[in-house]
C-alpha positions as CSV (number, residue, x, y, z in Angstrom):
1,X,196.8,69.0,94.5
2,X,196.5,72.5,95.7
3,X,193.5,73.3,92.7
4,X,191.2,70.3,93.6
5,X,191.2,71.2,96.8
6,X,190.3,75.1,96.2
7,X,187.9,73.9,94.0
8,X,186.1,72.0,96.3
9,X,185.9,74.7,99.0
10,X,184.7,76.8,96.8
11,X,182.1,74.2,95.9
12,X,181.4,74.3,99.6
13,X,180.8,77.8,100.0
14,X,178.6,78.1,97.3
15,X,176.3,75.1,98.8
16,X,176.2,76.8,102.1
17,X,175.2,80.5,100.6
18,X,172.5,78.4,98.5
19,X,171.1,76.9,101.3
20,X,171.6,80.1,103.7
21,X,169.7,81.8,101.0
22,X,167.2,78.7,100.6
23,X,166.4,79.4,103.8
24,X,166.0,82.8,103.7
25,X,163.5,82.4,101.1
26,X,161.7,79.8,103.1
27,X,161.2,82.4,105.9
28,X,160.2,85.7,103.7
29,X,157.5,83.7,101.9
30,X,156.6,82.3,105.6
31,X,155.9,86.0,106.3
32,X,154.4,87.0,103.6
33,X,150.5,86.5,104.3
34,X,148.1,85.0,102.5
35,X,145.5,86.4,100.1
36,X,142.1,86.6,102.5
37,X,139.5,84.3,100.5
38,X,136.1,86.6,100.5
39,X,132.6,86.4,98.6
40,X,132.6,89.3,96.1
41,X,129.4,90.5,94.4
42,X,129.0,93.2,91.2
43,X,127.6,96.4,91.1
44,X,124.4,96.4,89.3
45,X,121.7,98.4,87.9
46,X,118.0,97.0,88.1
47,X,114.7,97.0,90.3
48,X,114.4,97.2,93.6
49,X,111.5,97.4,95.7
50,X,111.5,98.7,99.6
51,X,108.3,97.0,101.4
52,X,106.8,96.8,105.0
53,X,106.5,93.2,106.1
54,X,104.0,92.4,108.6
55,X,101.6,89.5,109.8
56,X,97.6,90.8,110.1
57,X,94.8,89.2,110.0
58,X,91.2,89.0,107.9
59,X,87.9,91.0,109.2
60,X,84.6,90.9,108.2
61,X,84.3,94.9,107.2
62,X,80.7,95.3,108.1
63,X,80.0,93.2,111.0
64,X,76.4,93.7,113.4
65,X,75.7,92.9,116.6
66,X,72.7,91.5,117.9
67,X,71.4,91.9,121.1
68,X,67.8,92.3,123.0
69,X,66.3,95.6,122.6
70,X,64.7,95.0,125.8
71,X,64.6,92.4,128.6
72,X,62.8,90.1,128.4
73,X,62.7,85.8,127.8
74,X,64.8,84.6,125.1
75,X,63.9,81.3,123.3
76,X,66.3,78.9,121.8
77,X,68.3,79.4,118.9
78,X,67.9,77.4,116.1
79,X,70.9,79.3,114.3
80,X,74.7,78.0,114.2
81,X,77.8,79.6,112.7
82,X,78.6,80.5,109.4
83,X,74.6,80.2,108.9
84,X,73.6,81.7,105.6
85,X,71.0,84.7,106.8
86,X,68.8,86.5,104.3
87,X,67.8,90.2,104.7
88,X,64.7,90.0,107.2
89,X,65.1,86.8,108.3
90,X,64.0,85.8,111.7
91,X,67.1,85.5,114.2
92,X,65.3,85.3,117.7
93,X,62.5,85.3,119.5
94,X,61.7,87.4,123.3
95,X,58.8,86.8,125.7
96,X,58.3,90.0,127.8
97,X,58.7,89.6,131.1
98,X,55.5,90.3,133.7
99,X,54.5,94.1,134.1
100,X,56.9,95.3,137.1
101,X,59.3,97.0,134.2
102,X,56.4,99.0,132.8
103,X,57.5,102.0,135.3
104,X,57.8,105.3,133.3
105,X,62.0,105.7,134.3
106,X,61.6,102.5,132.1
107,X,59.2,103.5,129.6
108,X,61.7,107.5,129.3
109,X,64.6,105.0,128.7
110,X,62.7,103.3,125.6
111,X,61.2,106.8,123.9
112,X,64.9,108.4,124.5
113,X,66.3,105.1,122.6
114,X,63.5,105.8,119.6
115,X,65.0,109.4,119.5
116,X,68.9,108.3,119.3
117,X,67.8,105.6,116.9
118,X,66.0,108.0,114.7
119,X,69.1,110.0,114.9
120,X,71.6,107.8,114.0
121,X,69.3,106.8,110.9
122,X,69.2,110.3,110.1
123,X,73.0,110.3,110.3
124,X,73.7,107.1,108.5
125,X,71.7,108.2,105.4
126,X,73.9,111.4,105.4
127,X,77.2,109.3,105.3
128,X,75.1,107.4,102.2
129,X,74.7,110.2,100.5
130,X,78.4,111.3,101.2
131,X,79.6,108.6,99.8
132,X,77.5,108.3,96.7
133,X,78.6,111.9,95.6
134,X,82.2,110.4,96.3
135,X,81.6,107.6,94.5
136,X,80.0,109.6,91.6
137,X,83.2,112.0,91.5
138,X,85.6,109.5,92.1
139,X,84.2,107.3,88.9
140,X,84.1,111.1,87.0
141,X,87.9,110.9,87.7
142,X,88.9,107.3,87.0
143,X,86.9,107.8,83.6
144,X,88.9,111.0,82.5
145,X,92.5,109.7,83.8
146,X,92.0,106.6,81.5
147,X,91.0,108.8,78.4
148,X,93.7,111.2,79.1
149,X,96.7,108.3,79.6
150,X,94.8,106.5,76.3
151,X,96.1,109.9,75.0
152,X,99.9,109.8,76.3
153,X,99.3,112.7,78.6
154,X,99.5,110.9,81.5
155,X,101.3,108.4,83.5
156,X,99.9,104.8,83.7
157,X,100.3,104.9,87.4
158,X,98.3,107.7,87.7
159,X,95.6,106.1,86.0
160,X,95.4,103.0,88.3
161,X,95.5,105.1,91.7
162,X,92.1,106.9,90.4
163,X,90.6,103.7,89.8
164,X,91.7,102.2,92.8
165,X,90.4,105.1,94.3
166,X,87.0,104.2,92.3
167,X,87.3,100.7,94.0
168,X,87.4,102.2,97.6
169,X,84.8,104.9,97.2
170,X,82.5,102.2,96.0
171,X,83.1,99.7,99.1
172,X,82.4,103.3,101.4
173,X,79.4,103.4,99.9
174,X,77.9,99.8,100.3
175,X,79.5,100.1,104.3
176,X,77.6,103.4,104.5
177,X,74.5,101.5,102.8
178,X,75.2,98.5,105.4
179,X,74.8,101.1,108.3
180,X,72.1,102.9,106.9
181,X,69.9,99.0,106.8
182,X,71.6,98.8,110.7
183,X,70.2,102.2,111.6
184,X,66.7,101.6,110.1
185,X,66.9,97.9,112.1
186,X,67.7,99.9,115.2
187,X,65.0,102.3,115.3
188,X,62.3,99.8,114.2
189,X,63.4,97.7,117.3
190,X,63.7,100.5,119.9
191,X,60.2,101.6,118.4
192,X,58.8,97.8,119.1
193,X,60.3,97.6,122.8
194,X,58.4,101.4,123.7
195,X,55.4,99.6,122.1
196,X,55.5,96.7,124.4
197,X,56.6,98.7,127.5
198,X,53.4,101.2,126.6
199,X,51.5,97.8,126.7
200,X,50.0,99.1,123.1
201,X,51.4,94.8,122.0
202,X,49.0,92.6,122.3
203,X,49.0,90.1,125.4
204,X,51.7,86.9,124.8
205,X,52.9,88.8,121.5
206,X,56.5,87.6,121.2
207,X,58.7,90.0,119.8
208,X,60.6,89.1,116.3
209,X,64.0,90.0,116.2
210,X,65.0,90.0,112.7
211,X,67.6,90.5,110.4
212,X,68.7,93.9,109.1
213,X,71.2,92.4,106.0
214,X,72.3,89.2,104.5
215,X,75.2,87.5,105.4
216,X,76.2,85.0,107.6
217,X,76.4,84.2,111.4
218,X,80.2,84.9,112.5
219,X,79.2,84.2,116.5
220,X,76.6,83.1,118.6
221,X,76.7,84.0,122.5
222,X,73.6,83.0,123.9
223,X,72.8,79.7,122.1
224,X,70.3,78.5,125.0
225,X,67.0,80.0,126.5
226,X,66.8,82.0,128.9
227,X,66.1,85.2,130.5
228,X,68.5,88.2,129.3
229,X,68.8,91.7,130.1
230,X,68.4,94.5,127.5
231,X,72.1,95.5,125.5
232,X,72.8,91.4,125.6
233,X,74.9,90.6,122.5
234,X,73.0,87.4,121.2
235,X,75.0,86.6,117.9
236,X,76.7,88.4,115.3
237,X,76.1,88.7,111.7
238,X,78.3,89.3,108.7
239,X,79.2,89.2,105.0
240,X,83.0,87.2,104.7
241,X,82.7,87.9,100.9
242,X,83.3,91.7,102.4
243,X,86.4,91.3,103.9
244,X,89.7,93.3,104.7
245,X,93.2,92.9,106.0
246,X,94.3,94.5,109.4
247,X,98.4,94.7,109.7
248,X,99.7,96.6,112.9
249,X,102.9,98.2,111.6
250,X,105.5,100.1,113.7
251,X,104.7,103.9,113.8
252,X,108.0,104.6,111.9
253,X,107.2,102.1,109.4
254,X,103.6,104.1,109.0
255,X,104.5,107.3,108.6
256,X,105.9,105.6,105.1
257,X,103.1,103.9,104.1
258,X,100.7,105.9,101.7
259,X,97.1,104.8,101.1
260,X,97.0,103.1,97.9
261,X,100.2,101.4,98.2
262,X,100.2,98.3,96.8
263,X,100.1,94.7,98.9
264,X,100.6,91.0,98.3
265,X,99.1,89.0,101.0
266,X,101.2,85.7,101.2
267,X,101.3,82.9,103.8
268,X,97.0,82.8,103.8
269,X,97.1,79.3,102.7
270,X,96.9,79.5,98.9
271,X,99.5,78.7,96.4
272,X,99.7,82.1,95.2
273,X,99.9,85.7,97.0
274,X,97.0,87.8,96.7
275,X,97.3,91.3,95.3
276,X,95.8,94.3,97.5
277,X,96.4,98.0,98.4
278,X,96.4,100.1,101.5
279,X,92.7,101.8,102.0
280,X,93.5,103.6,105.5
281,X,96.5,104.3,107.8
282,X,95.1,105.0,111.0
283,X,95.3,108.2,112.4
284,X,96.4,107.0,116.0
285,X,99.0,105.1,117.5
286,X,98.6,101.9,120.4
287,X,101.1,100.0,122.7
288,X,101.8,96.9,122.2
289,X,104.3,94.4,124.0
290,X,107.2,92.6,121.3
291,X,108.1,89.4,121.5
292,X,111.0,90.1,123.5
293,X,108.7,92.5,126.1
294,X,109.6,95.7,124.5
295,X,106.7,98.3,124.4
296,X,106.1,99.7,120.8
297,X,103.9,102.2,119.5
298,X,101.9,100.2,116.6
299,X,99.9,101.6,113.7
300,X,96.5,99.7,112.1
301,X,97.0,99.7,108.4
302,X,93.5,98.3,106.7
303,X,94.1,96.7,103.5
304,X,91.8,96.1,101.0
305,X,91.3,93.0,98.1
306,X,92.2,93.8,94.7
307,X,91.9,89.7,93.2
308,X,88.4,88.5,92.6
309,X,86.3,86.8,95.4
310,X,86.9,83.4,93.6
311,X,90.8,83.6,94.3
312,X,90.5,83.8,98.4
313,X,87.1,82.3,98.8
314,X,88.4,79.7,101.3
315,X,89.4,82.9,103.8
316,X,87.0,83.8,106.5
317,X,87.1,86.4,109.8
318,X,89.7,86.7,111.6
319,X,92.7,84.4,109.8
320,X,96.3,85.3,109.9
321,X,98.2,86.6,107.0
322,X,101.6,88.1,105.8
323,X,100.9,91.5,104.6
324,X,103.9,93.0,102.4
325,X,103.4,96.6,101.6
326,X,105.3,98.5,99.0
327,X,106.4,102.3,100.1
328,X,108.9,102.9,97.6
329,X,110.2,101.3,93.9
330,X,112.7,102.1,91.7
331,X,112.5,100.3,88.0
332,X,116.9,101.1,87.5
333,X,119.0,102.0,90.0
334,X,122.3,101.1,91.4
335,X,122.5,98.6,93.7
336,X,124.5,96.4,95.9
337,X,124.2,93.9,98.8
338,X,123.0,95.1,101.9
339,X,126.0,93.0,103.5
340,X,128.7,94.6,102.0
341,X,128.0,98.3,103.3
342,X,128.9,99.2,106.9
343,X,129.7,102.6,109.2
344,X,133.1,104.2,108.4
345,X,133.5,106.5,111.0
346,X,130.5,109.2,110.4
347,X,130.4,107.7,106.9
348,X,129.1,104.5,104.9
349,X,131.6,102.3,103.0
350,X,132.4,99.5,101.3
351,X,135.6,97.2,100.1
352,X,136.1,97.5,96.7
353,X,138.5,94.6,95.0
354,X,141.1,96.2,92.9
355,X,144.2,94.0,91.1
356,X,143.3,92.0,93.9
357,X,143.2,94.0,97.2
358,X,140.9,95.1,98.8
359,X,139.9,99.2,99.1
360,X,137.9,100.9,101.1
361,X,135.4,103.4,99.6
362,X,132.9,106.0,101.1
363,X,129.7,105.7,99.6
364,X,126.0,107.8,99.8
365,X,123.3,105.4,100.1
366,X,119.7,105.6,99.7
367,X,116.6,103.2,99.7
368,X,117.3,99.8,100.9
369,X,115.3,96.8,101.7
370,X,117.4,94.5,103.8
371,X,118.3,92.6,101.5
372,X,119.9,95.0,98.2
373,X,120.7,98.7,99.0
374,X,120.2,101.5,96.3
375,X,124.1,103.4,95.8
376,X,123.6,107.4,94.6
377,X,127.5,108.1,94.4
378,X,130.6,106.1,94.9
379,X,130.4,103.5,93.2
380,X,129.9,102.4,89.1
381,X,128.1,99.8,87.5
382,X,130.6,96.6,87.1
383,X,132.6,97.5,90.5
384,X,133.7,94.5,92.9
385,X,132.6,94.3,95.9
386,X,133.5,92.3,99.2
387,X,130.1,91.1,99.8
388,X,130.7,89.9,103.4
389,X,133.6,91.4,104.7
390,X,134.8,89.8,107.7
391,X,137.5,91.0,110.7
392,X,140.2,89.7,108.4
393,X,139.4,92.2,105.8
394,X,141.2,95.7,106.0
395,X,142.3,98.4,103.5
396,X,145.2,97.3,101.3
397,X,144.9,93.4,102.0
398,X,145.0,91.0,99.2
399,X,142.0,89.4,98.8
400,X,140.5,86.0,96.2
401,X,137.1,85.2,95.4
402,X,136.5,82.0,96.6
């Protein structure tokens, strides 16, 4: 009787250790945490391209403004917007007005006109023939980089900046033409108001105000008859198949931003973005209030159309666009999300999964775009990363890809 009952206090003992250590089991698993569920994202090697994104707006490149060379009585227009206007054309009509402004202050006022006139047409056709000898030279240049890369000697993209730089020379020259026709318009007017305020017209002679280009009408500001003043803007003529892309970028941003950089210009209503490049930075800097009432220092960046007329035909003056300018690309570089770096002390890391824990690593970084960040040391190709590490995240915590 004595063995059965040893044996089933031993029995006993060896359910109550079991479940003591049942138990303790339970509890260490309890504290042992659990694996932090992240995104992770590869280290890869590929393009990436660093642009300036800005909204601008069209312009009309060569635009004129037409007012009374003198005062006088204006008659009705007969014109409207977007008016199709051939070079010479007649625009307006003014009656003088009786003799009291024939006074020789008046009459001084008209001759020193002529003179400026003739001056700035003197001027204009020196900025023609500027620009024709740029034009000339840069043509000279396009022509021998295309021969030369035709004979491995030189880069492709070399090539294409000289003829894009062919492209802009000739739209100087046709705007220097365009304010060559506007200076020769200017001193044949100012010369027709000294006649009439000589009294060398002839009595009731209306005078003509005509037009110095083609084009069209972009505005018209006095549509009905009536006496104006001399200097009175009247309407405003010109060519939308002429037309550029104003972006105002943040100084920062534009001290990046070289001319010739390419462009696409998206969001202008067309299924496809239009290709472009940067024709002139500005030199100087404005104000301008943000969104949120901060004062920034803003930059004009003019961009000009690289895609045929044909493409964008439907845009006129003054529409908005989304201008995204490239100032740096790399064809194969190592890169990772822009999410998964962040400030280690004076330092940029990242989490790196190893055998399922997470590691922190100091890395050197260099272009990035917002979105994809190019990695120069730290890092290899095929690397895990914690794409979005969160608080939970710290060095040496078990981690799974969810």
């Amino acid at each position: 009787m004595d063995k059965p009952s040893g044996l089933k206090k031993w029995i006993r003992r060896a359910l109550i250790a079991l479940a003591v250590l049942a138990v303790v089991g339970v509890i260490v698993v309890a504290w042992i945490p659990n694996p932090v569920e992240v995104e992770v994202a590869a280290v890869q090697r590929g393009p990436l391209v660093v642009t300036v994104n800005e909204d601008g707006r069209t312009r009309v490149k060569d635009r004129y403004l037409v007012s009374a060379p003198i005062a006088g009585n204006l008659a009705r227009l007969d014109l409207e917007a977007s008016d199709t206007i051939k070079e010479g054309q007649v625009l307006a009509r003014l009656v003088p007005l009786p003799p009291p402004l024939l006074d020789s202050r008046t009459r001084a006022e008209a001759k020193a006109r002529v003179d400026a006139a003739a001056a700035s047409r003197r001027q204009a056709q020196a900025a023609v023939n500027r620009a024709r000898f740029q034009r000339d030279f840069a043509k000279q240049e396009a022509e021998r980089a295309l021969a030369v890369v035709q004979q491995g000697g030189l880069a492709r993209s070399d090539a294409d900046r000289a003829v894009s730089t062919y492209g802009s020379s000739k739209e100087e020259l046709r705007s220097a033409e365009f304010g060559a026709r506007v200076a020769e318009h200017q001193l044949t007017l100012a010369q027709t108001a000294l006649m009439q305020l000589s009294g060398e017209g002839e009595e009731g002679e209306q005078l003509e105000i005509i037009s110095p280009v083609a084009g069209q009408v972009l505005k018209i500001f006095q549509e009905s008859e009536g006496v104006v003043q001399g200097g009175t803007p009247i309407l405003e003529l010109g060519d939308p198949s002429a037309l550029e892309v104003v972006v105002d970028v943040l100084s920062q941003d534009a001290t990046r931003i070289p001319p010739g950089a390419p462009t696409l210009i998206e969001r202008w209503g067309g299924k496809n973005p239009l290709r472009g490049h940067v024709r002139i930075v500005e030199p100087s800097a404005f104000t301008k209030l943000s969104a949120l009432g901060v004062e920034e220092q803003r930059v004009n960046v003019i961009i000009d159309m690289d895609d045929e007329r044909e493409l964008w035909s439907s845009l006129g003056d003054g529409y908005r666009v989304e201008a995204r300018i490239s100032v740096w690309e790399g064809a194969d570089v190592l890169k990772v999300p822009a999410s998964a770096v962040f400030r280690s002390e004076e330092a940029w890391a990242t989490f790196v999964v190893e055998e399922g824990t997470a590691v922190v690593r100091t890395v050197a970084l260099g272009e990035t775009n917002g979105l994809e960040t190019e990695v120069l040391s730290g890092l290899e190709e095929g690397d895990t990363v914690i794409a979005y590490p969160s608080d939970s995240v710290r060095d040496g915590v078990s981690v799974k890809s969810r």
